[in-house]
Steps between C-alpha positions, in 0.01 A plus 500: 500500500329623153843696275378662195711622232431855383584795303561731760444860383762793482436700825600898553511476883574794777740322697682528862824320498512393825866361625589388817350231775189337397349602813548859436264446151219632682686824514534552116140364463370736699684824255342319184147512673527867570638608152179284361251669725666840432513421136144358460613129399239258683560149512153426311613652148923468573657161570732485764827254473817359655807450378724261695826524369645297810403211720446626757591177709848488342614839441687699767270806609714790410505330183118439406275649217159534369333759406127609565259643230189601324410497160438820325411590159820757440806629647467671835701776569774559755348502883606524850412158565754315294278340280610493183440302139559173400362228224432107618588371158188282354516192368473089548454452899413182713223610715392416864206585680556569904208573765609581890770701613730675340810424727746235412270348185566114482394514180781733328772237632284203333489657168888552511580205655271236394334560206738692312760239497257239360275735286692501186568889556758735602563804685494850227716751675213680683427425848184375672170694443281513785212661436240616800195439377326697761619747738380732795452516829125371505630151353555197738833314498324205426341653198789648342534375108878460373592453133875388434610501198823326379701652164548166338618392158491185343804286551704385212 
């Protein structure tokens, strides 16, 4: 697998903080799309991210985290959707590229598992980046493009 280092850039996202059952994502995916669509934020000119805060192989359901988002250029205002604003901090990232599903990605575990622990680098506070390259309903499993990025610092 090809890891990059990179400067990841400070991003002002809209974001849906989904909790709850990883199965039940789909759910809070679903209100992000319709506040984007209502709010004219198309997947071609706004990135679109998740933040996994848990595993969600090792975390009790009632208990998981991540939270679902878009990038915008400023603040959005309050809305009946319960998106609301949030920054993914920039800065030095260990980055993966991922091509096929979306569900379960092997490749997450590997960069936390495997080549973090012999990379030289360590973890910077923020949780793992996962950024969906493309999105929408006329895109094939199969062709589905995942970025994950992984905060990283060098390790003293």
């Amino acid at each position: 697998m090809h890891i990059e280092i990179i400067d990841f850039p400070e991003t002002l996202v809209a974001a849906i903080e989904h909790r709850g059952a990883p199965d039940s994502e789909h759910e809070s995916v679903r209100r992000l799309i319709a506040w984007r669509i209502e709010h004219g934020y198309p997947p071609a000119r706004h990135r679109t991210f998740g933040i996994h805060f848990d595993d969600p192989l090792t975390t009790s359901p009632e208990l998981y985290r991540a939270d679902f988002c878009i990038s915008v250029e400023q603040e959005i205002a309050p809305n009946s959707h319960g998106v609301v604003n949030k920054m993914i901090p920039g800065g030095r990232c260990a980055k993966l590229r991922h091509f096929g599903a979306r569900e379960n990605i092997q490749a997450a575990r590997y960069l936390v598992e495997t080549w973090l622990p012999q990379s030289g680098e360590a973890l910077r506070g923020f949780p793992l980046i996962f950024h969906y390259v493309n999105v929408g309903p006329d895109i094939s499993e199969e062709d589905f493009v995942t970025d994950l990025y992984l905060p990283t610092r060098v390790q003293f």
